[in-house]
Legacy VTK file of the C-alpha trace (Angstrom):
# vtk DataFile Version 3.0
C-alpha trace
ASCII
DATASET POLYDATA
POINTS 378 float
18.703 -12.066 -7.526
21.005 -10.818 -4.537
20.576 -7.204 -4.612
23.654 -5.011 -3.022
22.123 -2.718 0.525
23.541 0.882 0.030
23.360 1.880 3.547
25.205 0.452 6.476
21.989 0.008 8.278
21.241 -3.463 8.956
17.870 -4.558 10.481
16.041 -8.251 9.787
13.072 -5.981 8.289
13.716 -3.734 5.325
11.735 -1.116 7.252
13.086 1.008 10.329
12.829 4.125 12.333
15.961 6.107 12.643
16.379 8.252 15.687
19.326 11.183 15.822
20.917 11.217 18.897
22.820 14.009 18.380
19.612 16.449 17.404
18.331 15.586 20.681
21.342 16.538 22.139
21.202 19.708 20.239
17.564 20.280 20.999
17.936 20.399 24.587
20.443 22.495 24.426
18.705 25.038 22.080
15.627 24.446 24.757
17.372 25.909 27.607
18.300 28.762 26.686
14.194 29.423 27.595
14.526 28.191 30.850
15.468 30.422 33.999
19.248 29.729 34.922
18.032 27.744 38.277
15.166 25.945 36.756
15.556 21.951 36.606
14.596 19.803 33.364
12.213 17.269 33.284
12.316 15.476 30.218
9.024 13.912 29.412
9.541 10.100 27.998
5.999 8.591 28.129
5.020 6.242 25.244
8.148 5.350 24.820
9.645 8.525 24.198
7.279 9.434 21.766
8.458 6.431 20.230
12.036 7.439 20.106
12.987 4.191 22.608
12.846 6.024 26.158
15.910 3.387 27.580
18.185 4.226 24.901
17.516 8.215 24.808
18.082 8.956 28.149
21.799 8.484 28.580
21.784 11.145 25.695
19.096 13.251 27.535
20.916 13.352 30.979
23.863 13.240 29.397
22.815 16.840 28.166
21.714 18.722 31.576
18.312 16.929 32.073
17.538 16.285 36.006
14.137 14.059 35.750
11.983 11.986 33.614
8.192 12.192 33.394
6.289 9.026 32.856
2.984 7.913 31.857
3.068 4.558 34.250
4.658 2.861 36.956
5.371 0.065 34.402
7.317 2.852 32.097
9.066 4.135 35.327
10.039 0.497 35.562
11.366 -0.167 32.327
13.978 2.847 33.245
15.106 1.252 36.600
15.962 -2.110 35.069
17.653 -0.213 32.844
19.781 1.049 35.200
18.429 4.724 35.245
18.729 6.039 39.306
17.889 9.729 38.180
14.622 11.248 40.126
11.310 9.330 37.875
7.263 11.070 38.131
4.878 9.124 37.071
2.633 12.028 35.657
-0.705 10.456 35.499
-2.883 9.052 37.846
-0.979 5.515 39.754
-3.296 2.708 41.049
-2.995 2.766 44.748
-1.840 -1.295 44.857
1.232 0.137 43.026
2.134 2.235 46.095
4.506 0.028 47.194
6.049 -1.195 43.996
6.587 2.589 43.489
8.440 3.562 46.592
10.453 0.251 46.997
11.801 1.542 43.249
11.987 5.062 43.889
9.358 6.010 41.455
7.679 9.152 41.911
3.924 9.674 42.248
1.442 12.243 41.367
-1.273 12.781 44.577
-4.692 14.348 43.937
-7.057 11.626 46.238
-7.429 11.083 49.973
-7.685 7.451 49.105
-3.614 8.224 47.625
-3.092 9.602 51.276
-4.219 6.658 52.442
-2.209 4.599 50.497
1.329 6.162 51.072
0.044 4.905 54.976
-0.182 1.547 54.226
2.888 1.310 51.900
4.988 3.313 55.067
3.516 0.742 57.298
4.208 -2.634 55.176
7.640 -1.209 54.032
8.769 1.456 55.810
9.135 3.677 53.034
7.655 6.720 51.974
6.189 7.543 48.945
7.998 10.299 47.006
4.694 13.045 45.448
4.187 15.617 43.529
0.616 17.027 43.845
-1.415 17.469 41.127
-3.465 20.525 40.972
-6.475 20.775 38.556
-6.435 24.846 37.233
-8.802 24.265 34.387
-7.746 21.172 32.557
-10.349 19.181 33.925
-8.526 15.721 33.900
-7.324 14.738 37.195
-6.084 16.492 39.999
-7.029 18.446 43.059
-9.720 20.857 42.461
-8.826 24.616 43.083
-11.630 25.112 46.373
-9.861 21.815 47.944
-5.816 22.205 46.990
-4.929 23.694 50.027
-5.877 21.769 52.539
-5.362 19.139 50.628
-1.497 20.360 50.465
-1.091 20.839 53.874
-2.936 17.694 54.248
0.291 15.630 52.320
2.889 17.633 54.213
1.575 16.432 57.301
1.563 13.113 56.488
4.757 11.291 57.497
4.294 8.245 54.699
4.935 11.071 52.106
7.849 12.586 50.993
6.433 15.722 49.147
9.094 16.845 46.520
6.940 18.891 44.289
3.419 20.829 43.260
2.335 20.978 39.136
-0.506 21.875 37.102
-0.925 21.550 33.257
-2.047 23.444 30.528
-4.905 22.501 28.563
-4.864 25.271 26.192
-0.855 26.988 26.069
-1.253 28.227 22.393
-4.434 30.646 24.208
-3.003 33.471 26.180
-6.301 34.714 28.159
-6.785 31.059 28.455
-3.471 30.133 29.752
-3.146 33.044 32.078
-6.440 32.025 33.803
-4.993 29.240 35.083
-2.105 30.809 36.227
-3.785 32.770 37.781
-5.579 29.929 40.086
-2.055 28.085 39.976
-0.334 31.349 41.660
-3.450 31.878 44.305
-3.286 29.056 45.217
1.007 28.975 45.480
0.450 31.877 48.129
-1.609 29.889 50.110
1.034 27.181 51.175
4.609 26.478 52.452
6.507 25.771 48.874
10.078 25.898 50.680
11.877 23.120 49.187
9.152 21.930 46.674
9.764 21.755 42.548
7.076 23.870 41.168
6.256 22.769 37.363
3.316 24.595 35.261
5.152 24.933 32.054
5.037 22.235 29.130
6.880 22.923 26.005
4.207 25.276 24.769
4.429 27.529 27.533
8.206 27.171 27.700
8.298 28.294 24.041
6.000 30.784 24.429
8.247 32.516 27.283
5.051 32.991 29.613
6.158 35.632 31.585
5.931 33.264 35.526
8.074 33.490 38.124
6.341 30.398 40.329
8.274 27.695 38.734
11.462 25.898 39.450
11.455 23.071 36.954
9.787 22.670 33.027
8.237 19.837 31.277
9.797 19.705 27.750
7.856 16.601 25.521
7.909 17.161 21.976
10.276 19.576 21.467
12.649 17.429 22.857
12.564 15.228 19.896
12.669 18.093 17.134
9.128 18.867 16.612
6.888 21.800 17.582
3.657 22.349 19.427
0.117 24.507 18.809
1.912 27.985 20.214
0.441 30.817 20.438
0.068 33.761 17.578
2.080 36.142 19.946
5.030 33.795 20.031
7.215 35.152 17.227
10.489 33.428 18.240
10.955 29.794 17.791
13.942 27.402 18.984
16.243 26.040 16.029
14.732 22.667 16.365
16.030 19.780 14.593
13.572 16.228 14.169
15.033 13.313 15.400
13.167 10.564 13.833
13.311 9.535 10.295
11.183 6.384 9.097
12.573 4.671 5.764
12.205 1.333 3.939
14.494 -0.499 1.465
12.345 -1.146 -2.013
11.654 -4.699 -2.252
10.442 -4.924 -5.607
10.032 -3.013 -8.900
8.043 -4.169 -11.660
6.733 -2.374 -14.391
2.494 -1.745 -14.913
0.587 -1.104 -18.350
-1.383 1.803 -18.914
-5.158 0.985 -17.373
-3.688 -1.139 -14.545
-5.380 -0.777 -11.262
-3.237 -0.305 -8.504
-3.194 -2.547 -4.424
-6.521 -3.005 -2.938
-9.961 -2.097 -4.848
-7.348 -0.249 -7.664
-8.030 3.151 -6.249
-5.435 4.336 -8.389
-5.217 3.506 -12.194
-2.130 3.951 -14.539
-2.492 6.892 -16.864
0.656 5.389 -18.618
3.027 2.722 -18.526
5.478 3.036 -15.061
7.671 1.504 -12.733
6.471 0.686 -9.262
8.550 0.034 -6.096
7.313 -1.610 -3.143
8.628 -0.897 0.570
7.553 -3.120 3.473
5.943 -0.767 5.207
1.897 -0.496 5.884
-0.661 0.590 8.114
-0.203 -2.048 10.969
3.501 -0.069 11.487
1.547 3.365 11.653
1.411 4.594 8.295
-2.379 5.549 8.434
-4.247 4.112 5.474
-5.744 6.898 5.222
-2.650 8.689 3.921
-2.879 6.809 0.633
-2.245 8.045 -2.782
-1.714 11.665 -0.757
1.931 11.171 0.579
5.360 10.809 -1.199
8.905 9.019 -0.329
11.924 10.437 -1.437
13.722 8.271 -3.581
17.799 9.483 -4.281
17.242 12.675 -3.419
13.614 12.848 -5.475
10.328 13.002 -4.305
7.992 9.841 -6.188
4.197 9.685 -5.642
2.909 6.796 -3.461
0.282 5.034 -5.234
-2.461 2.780 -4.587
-4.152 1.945 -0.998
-1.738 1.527 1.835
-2.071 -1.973 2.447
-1.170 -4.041 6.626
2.348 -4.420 5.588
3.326 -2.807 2.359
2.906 0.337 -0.199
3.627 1.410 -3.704
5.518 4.445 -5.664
5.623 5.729 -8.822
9.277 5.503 -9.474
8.870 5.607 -13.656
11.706 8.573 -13.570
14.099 8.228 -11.199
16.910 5.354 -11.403
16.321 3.042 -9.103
17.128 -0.770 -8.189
15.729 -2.986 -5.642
17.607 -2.424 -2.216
17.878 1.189 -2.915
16.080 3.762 0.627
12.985 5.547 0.336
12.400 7.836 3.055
8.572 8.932 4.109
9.441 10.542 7.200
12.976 12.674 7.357
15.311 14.128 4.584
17.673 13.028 1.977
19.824 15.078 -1.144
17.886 18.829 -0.461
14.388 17.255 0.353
12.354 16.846 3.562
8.906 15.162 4.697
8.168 16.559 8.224
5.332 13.934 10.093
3.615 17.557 10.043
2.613 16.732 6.212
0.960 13.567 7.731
-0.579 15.080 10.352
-2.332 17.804 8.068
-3.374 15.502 6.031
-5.332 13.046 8.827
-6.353 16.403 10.716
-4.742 15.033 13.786
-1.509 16.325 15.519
2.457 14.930 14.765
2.475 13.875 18.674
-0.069 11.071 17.735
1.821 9.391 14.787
4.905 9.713 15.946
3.875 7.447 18.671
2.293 5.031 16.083
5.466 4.363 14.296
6.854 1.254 16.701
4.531 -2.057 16.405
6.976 -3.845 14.038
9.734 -1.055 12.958
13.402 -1.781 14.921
14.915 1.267 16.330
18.236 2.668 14.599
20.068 5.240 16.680
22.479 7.413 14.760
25.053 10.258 15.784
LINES 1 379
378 0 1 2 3 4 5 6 7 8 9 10 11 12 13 14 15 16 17 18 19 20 21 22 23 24 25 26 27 28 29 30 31 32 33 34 35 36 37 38 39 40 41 42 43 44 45 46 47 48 49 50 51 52 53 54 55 56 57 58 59 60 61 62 63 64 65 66 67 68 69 70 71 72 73 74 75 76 77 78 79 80 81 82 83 84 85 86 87 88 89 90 91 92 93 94 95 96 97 98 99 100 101 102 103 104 105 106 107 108 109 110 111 112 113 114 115 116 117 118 119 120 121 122 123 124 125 126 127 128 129 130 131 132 133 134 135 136 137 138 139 140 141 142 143 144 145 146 147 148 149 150 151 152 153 154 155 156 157 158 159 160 161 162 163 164 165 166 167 168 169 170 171 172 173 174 175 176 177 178 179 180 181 182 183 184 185 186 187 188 189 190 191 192 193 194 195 196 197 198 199 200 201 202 203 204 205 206 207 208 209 210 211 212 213 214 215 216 217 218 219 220 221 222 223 224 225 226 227 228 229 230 231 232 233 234 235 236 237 238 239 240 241 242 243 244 245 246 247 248 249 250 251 252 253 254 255 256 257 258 259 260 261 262 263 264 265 266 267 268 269 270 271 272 273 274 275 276 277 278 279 280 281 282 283 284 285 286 287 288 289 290 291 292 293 294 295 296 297 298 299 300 301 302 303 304 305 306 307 308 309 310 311 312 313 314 315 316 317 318 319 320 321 322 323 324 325 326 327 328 329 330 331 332 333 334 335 336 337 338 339 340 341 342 343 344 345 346 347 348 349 350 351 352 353 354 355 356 357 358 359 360 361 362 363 364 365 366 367 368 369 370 371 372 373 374 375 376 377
């Protein structure tokens, strides 16, 4: 039976994310209005943009006033250039020094923290005749990578001296913005050791959303890091931050109900029949499991909303599929049920998921792109 699609959305799996260009838009624009008037934007699009598709958000996300991208790789920088991206790239984590020279032949920023990435810029200027664009990573208390307070200065002045380096920039992160004493520690270091060296000329970049949101009052920074708030979703902030940005989420994930049949009272539900039918009901089934990030262990603890009502989702969250009780809504196969986003006057925020795994919404909104094709609305 040939069953009618009720939304103009068209993908070769009834199961997709939908990303909202214009909320991005709208989020940056709500974001900067934290940011000092001469401060630069560096929109962080590592994993894939969160999984938001970082090669077809950025047109939106330069488009709207940002000046760089942060990266996770050299392959992600990559993915941008052959896209046709020439705005400034940092590859925020640590670079294998044989990527040196695929780096600076495509202009891709890298972060320094190592003699042996000294060394490297050397032999890249010497093969190529290129320098190696930097930003220096100090370590203030995130113990991850980067220079080690004792060590950052003359490991600074170090890089400036070395002519296979062009040094554009200095940054620290936060491992703890929602903490004020915490946070303020680490400024602390980050400003000593600021007065120590030459910054003339250099982008200075402490501040990730948290602290961005959290209007830290710090007057040693040129440029912020903006990540998730980018894409409509907030951080841990701190209990002194009172004052939020009119954020609006970007990505939606939904699924088109394959098939409806109806189950007597005492039926066992999917795998091992961890739920059992009280009654008889109607169950729809969306292609949508736990190989396409929809964490098993969500089952029988989430809802869909189904025409503008919320319906139960029933039974263990199988690879590549899930159930709902959809006994009193009217429904037909074809029809949208939405796990992640809004529809009618409801909303499911990925913060429901999240509280429910004990994990945090930057983690499964990553998940959400093995199988699932990207839609991109306005």
């Amino acid at each position: 039976m040939k069953f009618q699609r009720l939304s103009n959305i068209n993908t070769k799996r009834d199961a997709w994310v939908e990303i909202n260009l214009d909320a991005i838009e709208k989020n940056i624009l709500n974001l900067k209005s934290l940011v000092k008037k001469d401060a630069k934007i560096l929109a962080v699009v590592k994993a894939d943009a969160y999984g938001h598709g970082s090669s077809m958000i950025t047109p939106t996300l330069l488009a709207s006033g940002v000046d760089y991208l942060g990266v996770a790789s050299i392959d992600e920088g990559m993915e941008l250039r052959e896209n046709k991206f020439s705005c400034p790239i940092l590859v925020l984590g640590a670079a294998p020094v044989w990527a040196f020279d695929y780096a600076a032949q495509n202009n891709i920023s890298l972060s320094v923290f190592l003699d042996n990435h000294i060394e490297a810029a050397k032999l890249t200027f010497k093969k190529t005749g290129l320098k190696t664009g930097a930003h220096i990573k100090l370590d203030t208390g995130m113990n991850r990578i980067g220079v080690e307070p004792e060590d950052a200065v003359e490991f600074i002045k170090k890089v400036q001296n070395c002519p296979a380096i062009e040094l554009q920039g200095i940054f620290t992160h936060f491992a703890c913005a929602e903490d004020k004493e915490k946070t303020e520690l680490q400024l602390n270091v980050w400003n000593d050791i600021l007065s120590r060296v030459d910054t003339k000329g250099l982008l200075l970049h402490c501040f990730n959303t948290a602290a961005t949101i959290s209007s830290y009052k710090e007057e040693r920074y040129n440029m912020v890091r903006l990540g998730i708030a980018l894409y409509g979703l907030l951080p841990d902030l701190p209990s002194f931050c009172n004052s939020y940005p009119q954020l609006i989420p970007a990505m939606s994930l939904k699924g088109r109900i394959i098939n409806i049949h109806k189950a007597r009272k005492g039926s066992g539900v999917s795998y091992s029949h961890t739920y059992i039918a009280d009654n008889d009901i109607m169950i729809a089934t969306i292609p949508i499991g736990y190989a396409d990030g929809a964490d098993r262990r969500l089952s029988g603890k989430i809802y869909g909303i189904l025409n503008g009502v919320k319906v139960r989702q029933i039974g263990n969250i199988t690879m590549d599929q899930m159930m709902f009780d959809v006994t009193n809504v009217n429904v037909k196969e074809g029809d949208i049920i939405t796990l992640i986003g809004s529809d009618g006057k409801e909303t499911i925020s990925v913060n429901e998921w999240a509280g429910i795994l004990g994990t945090i919404n930057y983690e499964l909104i990553c998940r959400l792109k093995a199988r699932l094709s990207r839609v991109y609305t306005r």
